[in-house]
C-alpha positions as CSV (number, residue, x, y, z in Angstrom):
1,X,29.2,34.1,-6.3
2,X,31.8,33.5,-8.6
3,X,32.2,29.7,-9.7
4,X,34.7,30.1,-12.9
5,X,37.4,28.3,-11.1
6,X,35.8,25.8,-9.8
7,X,34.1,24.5,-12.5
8,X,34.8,22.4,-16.1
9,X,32.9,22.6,-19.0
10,X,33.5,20.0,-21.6
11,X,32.2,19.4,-25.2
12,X,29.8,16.6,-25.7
13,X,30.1,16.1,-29.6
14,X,29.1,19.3,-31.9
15,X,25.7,20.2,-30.0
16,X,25.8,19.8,-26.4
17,X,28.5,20.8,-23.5
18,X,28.8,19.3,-19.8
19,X,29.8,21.6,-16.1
20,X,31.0,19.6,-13.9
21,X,31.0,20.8,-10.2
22,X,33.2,18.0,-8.9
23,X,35.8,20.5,-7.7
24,X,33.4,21.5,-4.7
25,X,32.0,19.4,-1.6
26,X,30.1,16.6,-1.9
27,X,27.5,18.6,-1.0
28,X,27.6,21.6,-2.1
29,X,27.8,19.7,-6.2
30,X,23.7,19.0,-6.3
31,X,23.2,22.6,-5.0
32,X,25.0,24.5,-7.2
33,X,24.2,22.3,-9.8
34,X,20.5,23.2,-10.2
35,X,20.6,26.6,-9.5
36,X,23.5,26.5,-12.6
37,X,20.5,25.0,-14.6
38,X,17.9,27.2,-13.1
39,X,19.9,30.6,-14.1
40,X,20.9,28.8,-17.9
41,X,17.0,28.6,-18.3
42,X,16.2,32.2,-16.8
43,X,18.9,33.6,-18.9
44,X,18.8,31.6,-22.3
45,X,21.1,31.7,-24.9
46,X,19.1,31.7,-28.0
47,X,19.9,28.5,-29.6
48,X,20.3,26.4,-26.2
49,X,17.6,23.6,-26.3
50,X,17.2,22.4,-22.5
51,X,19.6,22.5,-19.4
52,X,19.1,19.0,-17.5
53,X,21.2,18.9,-13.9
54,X,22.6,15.8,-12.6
55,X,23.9,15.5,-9.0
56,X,27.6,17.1,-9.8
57,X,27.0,18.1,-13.2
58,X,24.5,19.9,-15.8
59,X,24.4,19.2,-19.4
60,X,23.0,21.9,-21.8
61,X,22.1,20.7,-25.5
62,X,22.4,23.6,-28.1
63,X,22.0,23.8,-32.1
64,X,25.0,25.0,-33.0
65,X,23.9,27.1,-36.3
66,X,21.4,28.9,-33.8
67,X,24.2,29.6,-31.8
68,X,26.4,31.1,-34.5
69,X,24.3,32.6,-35.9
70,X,23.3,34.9,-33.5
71,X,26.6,35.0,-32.2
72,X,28.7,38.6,-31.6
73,X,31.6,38.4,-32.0
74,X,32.0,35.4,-34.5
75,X,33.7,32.4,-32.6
76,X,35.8,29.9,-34.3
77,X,32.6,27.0,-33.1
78,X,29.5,27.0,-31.4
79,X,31.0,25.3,-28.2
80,X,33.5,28.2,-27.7
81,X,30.2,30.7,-27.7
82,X,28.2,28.3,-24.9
83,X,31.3,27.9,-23.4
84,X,31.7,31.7,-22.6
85,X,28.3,32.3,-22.0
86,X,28.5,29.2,-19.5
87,X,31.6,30.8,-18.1
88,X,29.9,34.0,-17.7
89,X,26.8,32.1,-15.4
90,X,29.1,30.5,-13.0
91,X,30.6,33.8,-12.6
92,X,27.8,35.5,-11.4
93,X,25.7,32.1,-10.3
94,X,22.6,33.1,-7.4
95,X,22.1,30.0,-5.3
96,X,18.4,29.2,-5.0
97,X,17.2,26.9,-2.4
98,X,13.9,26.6,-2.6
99,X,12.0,24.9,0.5
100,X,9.0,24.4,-1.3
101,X,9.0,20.9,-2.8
102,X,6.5,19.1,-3.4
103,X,5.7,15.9,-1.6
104,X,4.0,12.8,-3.2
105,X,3.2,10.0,-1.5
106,X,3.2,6.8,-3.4
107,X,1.1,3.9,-2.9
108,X,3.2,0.0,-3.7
109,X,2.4,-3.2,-2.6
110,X,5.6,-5.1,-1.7
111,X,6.3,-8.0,-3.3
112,X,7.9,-11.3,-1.4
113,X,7.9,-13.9,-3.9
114,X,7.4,-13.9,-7.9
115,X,9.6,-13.2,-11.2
116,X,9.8,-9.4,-10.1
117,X,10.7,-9.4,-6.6
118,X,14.2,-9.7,-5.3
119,X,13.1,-9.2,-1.6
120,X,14.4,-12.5,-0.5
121,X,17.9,-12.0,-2.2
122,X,17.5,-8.5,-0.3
123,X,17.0,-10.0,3.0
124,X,20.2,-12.4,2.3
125,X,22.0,-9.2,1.8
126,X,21.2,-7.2,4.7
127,X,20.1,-9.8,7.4
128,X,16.8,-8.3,7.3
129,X,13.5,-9.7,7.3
130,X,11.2,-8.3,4.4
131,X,8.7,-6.6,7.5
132,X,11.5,-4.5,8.8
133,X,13.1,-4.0,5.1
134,X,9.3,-2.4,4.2
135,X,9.4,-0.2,7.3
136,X,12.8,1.5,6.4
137,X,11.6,2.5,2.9
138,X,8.3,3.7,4.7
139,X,10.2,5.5,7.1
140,X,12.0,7.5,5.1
141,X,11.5,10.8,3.1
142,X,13.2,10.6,0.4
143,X,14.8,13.5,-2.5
144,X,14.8,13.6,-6.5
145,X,18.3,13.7,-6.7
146,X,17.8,14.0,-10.5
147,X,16.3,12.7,-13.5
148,X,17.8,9.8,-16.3
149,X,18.0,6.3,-17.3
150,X,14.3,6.7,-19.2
151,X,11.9,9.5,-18.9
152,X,10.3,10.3,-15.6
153,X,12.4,7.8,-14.3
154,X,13.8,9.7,-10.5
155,X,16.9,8.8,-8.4
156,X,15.8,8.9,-5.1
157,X,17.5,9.2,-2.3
158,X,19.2,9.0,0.4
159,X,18.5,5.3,0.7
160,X,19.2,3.8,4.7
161,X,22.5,2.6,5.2
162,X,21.4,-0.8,6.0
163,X,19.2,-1.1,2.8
164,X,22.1,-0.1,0.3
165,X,22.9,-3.9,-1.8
166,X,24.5,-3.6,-5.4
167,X,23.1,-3.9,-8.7
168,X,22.0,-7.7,-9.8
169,X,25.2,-9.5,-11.7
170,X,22.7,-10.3,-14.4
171,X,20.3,-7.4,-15.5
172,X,16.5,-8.8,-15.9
173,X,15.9,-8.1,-20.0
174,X,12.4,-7.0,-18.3
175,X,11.0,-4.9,-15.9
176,X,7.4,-4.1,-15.7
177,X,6.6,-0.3,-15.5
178,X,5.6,0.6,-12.1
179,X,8.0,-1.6,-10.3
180,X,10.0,-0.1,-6.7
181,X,13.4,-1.2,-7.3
182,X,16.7,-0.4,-4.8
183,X,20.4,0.1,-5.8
184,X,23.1,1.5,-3.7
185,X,21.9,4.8,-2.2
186,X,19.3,5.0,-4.8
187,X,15.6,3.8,-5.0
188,X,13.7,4.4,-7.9
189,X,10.5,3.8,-10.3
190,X,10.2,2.0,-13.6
191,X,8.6,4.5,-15.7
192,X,8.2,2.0,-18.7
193,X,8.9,-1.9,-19.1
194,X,12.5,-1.8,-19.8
195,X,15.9,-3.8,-19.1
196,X,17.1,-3.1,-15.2
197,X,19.5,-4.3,-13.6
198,X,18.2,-2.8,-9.7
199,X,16.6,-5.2,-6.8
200,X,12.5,-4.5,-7.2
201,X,10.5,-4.6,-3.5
202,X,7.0,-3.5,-5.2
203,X,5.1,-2.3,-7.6
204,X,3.0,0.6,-7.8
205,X,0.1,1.8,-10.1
206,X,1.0,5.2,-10.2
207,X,2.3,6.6,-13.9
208,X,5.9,8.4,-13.3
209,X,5.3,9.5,-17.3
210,X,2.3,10.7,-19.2
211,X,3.8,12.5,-22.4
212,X,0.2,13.8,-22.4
213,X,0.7,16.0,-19.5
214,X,3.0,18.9,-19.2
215,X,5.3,18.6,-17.5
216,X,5.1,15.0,-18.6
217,X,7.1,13.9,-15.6
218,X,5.4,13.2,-12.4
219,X,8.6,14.0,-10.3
220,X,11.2,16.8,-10.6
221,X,14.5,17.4,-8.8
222,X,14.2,18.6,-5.4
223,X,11.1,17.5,-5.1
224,X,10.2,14.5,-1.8
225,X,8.5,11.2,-1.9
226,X,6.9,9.4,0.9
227,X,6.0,5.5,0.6
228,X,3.0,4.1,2.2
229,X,1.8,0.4,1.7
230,X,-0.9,-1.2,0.7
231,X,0.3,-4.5,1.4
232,X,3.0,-7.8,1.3
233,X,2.3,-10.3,-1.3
């Protein structure tokens, strides 16, 4: 399939580019997105460092000596080689859809009061009580849309219409690692203690990121989660 004109590939600085797939459908953009990333990795350039796809977009990180110097011919910068052999991958791009994701179930106890729970705010905000709030999330299956904010740290979704609030005003300055938070159509997992500015339900034990491991990440694109409680505290 040929993608060349439907696609924009943009410099980020001197050692990394951005494809955008906002041209297509809605829906079509995550799809062809990481099968762009699987065929950069399956085909490497030498001198590209790691091809990371977002839901309408991959970025590719490159050192651009490697590049050049193994370039032929010559181009007048390293983004003007990654940008042809990007060019060249959407023109020829193979759509993988692979229906074997893994599934991970995920153990959190829900949290109505304390510091880290925003599950009475939530219930302002949709007219829900926290019971039937609880049983949405555990009712649905939900995607890795992609990877970002901190390591291991996966946008899941789609999260139910009904259940979709905004971000706080005020960002907490801490969130404990572990902690179920919603925002939007998202839900997602604190990897690490970190700033957040997303409405937490839970907490769960289970580490998202062990650099020890490999991958390190416990979640990867595509990939499903399923929520099951242990509880409403």
């Amino acid at each position: 399939m040929n993608l060349s004109s439907k696609i924009e590939i943009k410099a980020l600085g001197d050692s990394a580019a951005v494809v955008s797939f906002t041209k297509l459908k809605t829906d079509e953009q995550i799809i062809f997105a990481r099968s762009f990333a699987t065929q950069i990795e399956k085909h490497r350039l030498k001198g590209i460092i790691e091809a990371a796809a977002a839901i309408s977009s991959v970025t590719i990180w490159y050192d651009p000596v490697e590049i050049l110097k193994n370039a032929d011919p010559k181009p007048i910068c390293a983004f003007e080689a990654v940008k042809s052999f990007l060019t060249n991958i959407a023109s020829n791009l193979h759509i993988e859809i692979n229906s074997a994701h893994a599934i991970h179930t995920i153990n959190v106890q829900f949290l109505k009061d304390g510091p880290f729970s925003d599950l009475k705010e939530i219930e302002k905000l949709t007219s829900l009580c926290a019971e039937e709030i609880i049983a949405e999330l555990l009712s649905t299956e939900f995607e890795v849309k992609m990877l970002g904010f901190l390591p291991g740290f996966a946008y899941l979704g789609d999260l139910p219409e009904k259940l979709r609030v905004p971000r706080k005003t005020t960002p907490r300055k801490l969130v404990p690692a572990g902690s179920l938070a919603i925002a939007e159509c998202f839900a997602g997992i604190y990897p690490f203690d970190s700033p957040g500015g997303w409405n937490i339900v839970g907490k769960t034990g289970i580490k998202m990121f062990d650099i020890d491991k490999n991958p390190p990440t416990l979640l990867k694109p595509g990939d499903r989660v399923k929520f099951i409680s242990s509880g409403l505290f």
